[in-house]
N, C-alpha and C positions, 0 to 999 in steps of 0.2 A: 601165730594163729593160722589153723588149715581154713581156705575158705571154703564153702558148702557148694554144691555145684552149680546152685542160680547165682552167689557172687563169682565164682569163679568165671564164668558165662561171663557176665556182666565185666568183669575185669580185662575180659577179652575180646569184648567187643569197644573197651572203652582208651586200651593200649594204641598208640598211635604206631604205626605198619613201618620195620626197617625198609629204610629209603635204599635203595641202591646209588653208591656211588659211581661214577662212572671215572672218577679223577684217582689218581694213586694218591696215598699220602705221603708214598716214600718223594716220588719225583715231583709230583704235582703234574704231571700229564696225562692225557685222559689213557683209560686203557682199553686196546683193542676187541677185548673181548665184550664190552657195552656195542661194540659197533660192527658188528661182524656182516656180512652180507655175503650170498653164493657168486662166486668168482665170474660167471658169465653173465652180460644183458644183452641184448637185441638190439644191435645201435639203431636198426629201420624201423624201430615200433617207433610210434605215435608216444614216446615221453612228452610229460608237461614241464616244457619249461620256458623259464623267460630271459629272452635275449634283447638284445638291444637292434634298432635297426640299422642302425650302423656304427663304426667304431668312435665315432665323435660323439654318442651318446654314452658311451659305459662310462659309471662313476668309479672311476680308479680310486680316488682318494677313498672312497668306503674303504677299501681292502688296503692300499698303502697308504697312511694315514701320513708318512714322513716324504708322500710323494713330493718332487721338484718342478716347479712351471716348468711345462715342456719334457717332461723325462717321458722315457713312453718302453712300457714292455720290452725288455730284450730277450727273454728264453721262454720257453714252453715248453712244458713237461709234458704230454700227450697221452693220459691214461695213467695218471702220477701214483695211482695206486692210493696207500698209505703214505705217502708225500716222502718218505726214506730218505730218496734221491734228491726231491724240492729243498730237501730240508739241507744237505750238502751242498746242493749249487748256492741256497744262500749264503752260506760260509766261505763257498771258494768265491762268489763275485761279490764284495757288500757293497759295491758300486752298484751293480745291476738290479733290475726288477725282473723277478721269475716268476713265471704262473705255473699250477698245475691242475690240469682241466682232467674233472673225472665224472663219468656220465654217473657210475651209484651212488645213490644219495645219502648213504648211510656212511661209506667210506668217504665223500666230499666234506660230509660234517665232521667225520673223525681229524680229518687234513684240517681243516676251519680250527675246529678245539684246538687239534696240537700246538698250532700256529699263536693262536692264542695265549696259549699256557708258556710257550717260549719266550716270550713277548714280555708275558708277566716276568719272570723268571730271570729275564735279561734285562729289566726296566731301568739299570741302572747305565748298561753300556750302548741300548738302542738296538742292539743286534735281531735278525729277525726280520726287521719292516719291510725289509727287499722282497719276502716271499709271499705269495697268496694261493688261495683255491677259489676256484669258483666250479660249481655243479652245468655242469651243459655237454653235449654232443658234439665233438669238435668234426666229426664225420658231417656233420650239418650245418655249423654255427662258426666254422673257425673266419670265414670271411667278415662276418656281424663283431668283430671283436678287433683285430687286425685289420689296421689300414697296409696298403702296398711297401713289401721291400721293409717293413718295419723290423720283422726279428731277425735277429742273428744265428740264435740256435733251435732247434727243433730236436727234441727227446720223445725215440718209442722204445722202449726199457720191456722186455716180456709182454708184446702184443699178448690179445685173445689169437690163440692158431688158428681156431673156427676149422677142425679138421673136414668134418667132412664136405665134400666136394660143395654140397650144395648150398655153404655157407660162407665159400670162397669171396664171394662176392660182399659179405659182413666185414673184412680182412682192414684194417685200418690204411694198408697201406695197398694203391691199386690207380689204375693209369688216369682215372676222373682226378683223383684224389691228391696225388702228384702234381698235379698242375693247381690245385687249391694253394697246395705247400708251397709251389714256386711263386707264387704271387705274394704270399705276406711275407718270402725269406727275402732278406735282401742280398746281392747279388754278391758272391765270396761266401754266405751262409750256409750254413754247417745240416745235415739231416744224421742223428745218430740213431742208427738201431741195434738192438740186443736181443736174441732170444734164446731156451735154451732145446727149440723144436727146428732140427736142421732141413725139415722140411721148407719150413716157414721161411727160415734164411736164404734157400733159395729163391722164392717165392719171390722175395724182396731185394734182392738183389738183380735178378730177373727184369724185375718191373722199373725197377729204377735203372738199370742202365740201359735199359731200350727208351729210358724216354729224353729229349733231347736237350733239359736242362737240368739234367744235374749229371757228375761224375764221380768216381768211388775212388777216394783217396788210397795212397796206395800203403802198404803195410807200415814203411817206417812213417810217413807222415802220420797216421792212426796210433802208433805206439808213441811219437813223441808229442799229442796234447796230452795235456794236463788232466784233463777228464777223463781221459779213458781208463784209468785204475779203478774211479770211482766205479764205473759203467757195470763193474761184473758182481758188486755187495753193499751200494750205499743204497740202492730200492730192497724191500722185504724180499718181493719174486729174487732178486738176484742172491740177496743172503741165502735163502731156502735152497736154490741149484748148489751154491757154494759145500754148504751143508751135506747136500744128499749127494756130492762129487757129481754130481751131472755136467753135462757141457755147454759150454759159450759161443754163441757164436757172434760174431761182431762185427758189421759194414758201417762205414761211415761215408757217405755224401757230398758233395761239396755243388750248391747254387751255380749256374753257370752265367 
């Protein structure tokens, strides 16, 4: 039966609206395109968020649900992006707890789901519990989070380059900022950075070894941990260089 155009109308207003899913049905994780957001934020604007006032107050077990009396953060991802890399450190340590701290809030939830959905996914072997996200400003908040000397590693995987000059100062890594790091890294602890803006690389390298506690591992030490294969394709940014054949560049730090 054709309907007339007042049922018709009526059958159309009375259809219930496709829902977008935001989950695959192939993988069952979420997919990226529900969660997109423009690549740059303003780390000095006035974001809303909530931090704790000090590291004795953040509720770990929300986010590591398999936490151990006493275990306490050991790595941090710093800008984890889409969590790529998070998601590899949890595989290469199931010993440790990883964090990956992302100031958009669109991408922190996509990290949160992923997590999630691994979690499901893996329910049967536990794998997974070791990693988390949590949304905040670590240019502002990494002290509110981290007690002294607590991590081991520090991950900046494709900073923002923040080209132009007058935003040099936006730059994640910079001589205030430096001295944040060296306070929650504990002393032998690791500062890895990657980018693929040789500007930036100097930049960074620059600033870290004029300041007087940290030093730059020297090539073979760099080429023989275990992580630094990862460092150039297990985050998206570093897939995406790999891809387009662009360059790497790569300093790594060491706590003094």
């Amino acid at each position: 039966m054709v309907a007339t155009g007042g049922q018709a109308q009526d059958q159309s207003q009375n259809q219930e609206p496709d829902v977008l899913n935001p989950t695959s049905a192939v993988t069952g994780l979420p997919q990226k395109r529900y969660y997109r957001q423009r690549a740059h934020s303003n780390p000095i604007a006035d974001h809303s968020f909530d931090y704790p006032a000090r590291p004795e107050d953040v509720d770990w077990r929300s986010m590591y649900p398999s936490i151990q009396q006493g275990q306490q953060v050991s790595f941090a991802d710093v800008g984890c992006g889409y969590g790529g890399f998070l998601v590899t450190l949890g595989e290469m340590f199931p010993e440790k707890l990883s964090i990956g701290m992302e100031i958009r809030v669109k991408v922190s939830d996509y990290v949160v789901d992923r997590i999630a959905a691994l979690r499901r996914r893996c329910a049967d072997t536990g794998a997974y519990q070791n990693i988390a996200c949590l949304r905040t400003n670590a240019m502002k908040y990494l002290p509110n989070y981290f007690s002294k000397g607590q991590l081991e590693k520090m991950f900046f995987l494709y900073p923002d380059p923040h080209f132009k000059r007058a935003k040099h100062k936006w730059r994640i890594i910079n001589q205030a900022l430096l001295s944040e790091y060296a306070y929650v890294l504990r002393k032998g602890g690791l500062v890895y950075t990657m980018t693929d803006v040789e500007d930036l690389h100097k930049w960074i390298v620059t600033h870290m070894e004029e300041h007087p506690l940290y030093e730059r591992l020297t090539e073979e030490e760099a080429n023989a941990d275990p992580i630094t294969p990862k460092l150039y394709q297990s985050s998206e940014e570093g897939a995406k260089v790999v891809r387009n054949k662009g360059d790497h560049f790569l300093a790594i730090f060491r706590r003094l």
